[in-house]
C-alpha positions as CSV (number, residue, x, y, z in Angstrom):
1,X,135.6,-139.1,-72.4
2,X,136.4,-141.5,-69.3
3,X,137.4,-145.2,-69.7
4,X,137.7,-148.0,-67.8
5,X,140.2,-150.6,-69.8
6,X,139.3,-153.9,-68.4
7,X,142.4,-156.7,-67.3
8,X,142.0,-158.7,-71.0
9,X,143.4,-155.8,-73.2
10,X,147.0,-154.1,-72.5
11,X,147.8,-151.3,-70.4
12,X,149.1,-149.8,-73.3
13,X,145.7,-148.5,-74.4
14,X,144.7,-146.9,-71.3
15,X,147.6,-145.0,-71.6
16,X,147.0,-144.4,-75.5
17,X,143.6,-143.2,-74.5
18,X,145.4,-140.3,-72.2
19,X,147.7,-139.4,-75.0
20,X,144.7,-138.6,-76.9
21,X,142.9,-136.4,-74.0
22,X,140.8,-139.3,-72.6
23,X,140.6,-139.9,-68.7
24,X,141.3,-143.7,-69.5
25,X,142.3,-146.1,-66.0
26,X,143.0,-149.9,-66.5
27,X,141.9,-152.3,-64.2
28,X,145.9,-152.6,-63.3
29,X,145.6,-149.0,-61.3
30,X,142.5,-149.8,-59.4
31,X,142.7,-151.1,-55.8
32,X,141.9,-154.6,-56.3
33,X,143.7,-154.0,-59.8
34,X,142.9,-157.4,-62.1
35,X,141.2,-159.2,-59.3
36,X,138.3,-156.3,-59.7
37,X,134.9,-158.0,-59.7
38,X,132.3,-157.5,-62.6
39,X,130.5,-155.5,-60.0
40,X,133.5,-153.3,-59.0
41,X,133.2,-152.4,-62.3
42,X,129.9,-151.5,-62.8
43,X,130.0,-149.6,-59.7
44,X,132.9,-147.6,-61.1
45,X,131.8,-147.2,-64.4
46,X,128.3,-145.5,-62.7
47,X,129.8,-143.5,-60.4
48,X,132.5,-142.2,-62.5
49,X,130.3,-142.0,-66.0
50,X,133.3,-144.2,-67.8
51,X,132.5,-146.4,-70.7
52,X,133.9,-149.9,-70.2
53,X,136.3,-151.6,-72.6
54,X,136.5,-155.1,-72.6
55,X,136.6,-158.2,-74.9
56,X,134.5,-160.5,-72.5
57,X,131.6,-160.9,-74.6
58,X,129.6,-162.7,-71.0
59,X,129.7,-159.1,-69.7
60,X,127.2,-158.6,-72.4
61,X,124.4,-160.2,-70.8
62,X,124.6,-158.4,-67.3
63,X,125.3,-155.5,-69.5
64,X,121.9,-155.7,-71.3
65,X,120.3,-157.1,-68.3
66,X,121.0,-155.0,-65.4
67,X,121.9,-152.2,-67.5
68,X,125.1,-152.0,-66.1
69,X,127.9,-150.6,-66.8
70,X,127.5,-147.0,-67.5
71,X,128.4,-147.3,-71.0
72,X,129.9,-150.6,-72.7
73,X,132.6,-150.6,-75.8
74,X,133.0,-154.8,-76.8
75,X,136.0,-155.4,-78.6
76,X,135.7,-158.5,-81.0
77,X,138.3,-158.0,-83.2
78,X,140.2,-161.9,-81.9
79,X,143.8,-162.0,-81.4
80,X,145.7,-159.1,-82.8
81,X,148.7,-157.4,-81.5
82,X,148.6,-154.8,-79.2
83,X,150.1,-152.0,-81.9
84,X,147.5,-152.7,-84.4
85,X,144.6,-152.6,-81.6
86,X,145.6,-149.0,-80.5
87,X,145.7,-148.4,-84.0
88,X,141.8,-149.3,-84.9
89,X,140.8,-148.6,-81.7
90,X,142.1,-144.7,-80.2
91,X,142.0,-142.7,-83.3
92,X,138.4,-143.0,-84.0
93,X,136.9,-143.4,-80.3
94,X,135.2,-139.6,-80.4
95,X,133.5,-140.7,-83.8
96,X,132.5,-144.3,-82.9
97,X,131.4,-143.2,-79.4
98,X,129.2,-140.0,-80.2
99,X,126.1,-141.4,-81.8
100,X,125.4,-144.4,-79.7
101,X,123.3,-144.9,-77.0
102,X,124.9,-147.4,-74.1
103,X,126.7,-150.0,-76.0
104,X,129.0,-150.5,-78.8
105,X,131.2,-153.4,-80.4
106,X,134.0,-153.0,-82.2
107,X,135.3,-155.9,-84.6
């Protein structure tokens, strides 16, 4: 699966995401790294088929309006530390992400 890790969660699971066979890129490695616009994004996630992981629950409503991203995973799990989000989050990605349509929410 491809990923795009947006700038609000770690690095750290992008790179998680590779350990486990994912094509996973954070925000951080794109050109305009953290300063990438919502559209940027979209545009990415479209053109490169990656599902977008964020915790900005706003992103929702372009999401569900425009359709965009390509596919969207919403973390709302609040303030945890990084370790235990890898932990709930990379092991079952294949099982969470296989079933659903376009958009998913993780808390």
């Amino acid at each position: 699966m491809n990923f795009l890790v947006d700038a609000q969660l770690p690095r750290r699971l992008a790179y998680r995401l590779r350990d486990a066979d994912h094509d996973a890129v954070h925000t951080l490695d794109l050109p305009n790294g953290n300063r990438s616009t919502d559209a940027e994004l979209c545009e990415i996630s479209a053109r490169e088929q990656r599902i977008v992981i964020m915790k900005d629950a706003d992103f929702v409503s372009s999401f569900l309006l425009a359709h965009q991203p390509y596919k969207l995973l919403l973390i709302s799990v609040g303030n945890i530390r990084n370790a235990d989000l890898e932990k709930l989050f990379v092991r079952p990605v294949p099982r969470l992400l296989r079933p659903l349509p376009r958009m998913t929410v993780l808390s």
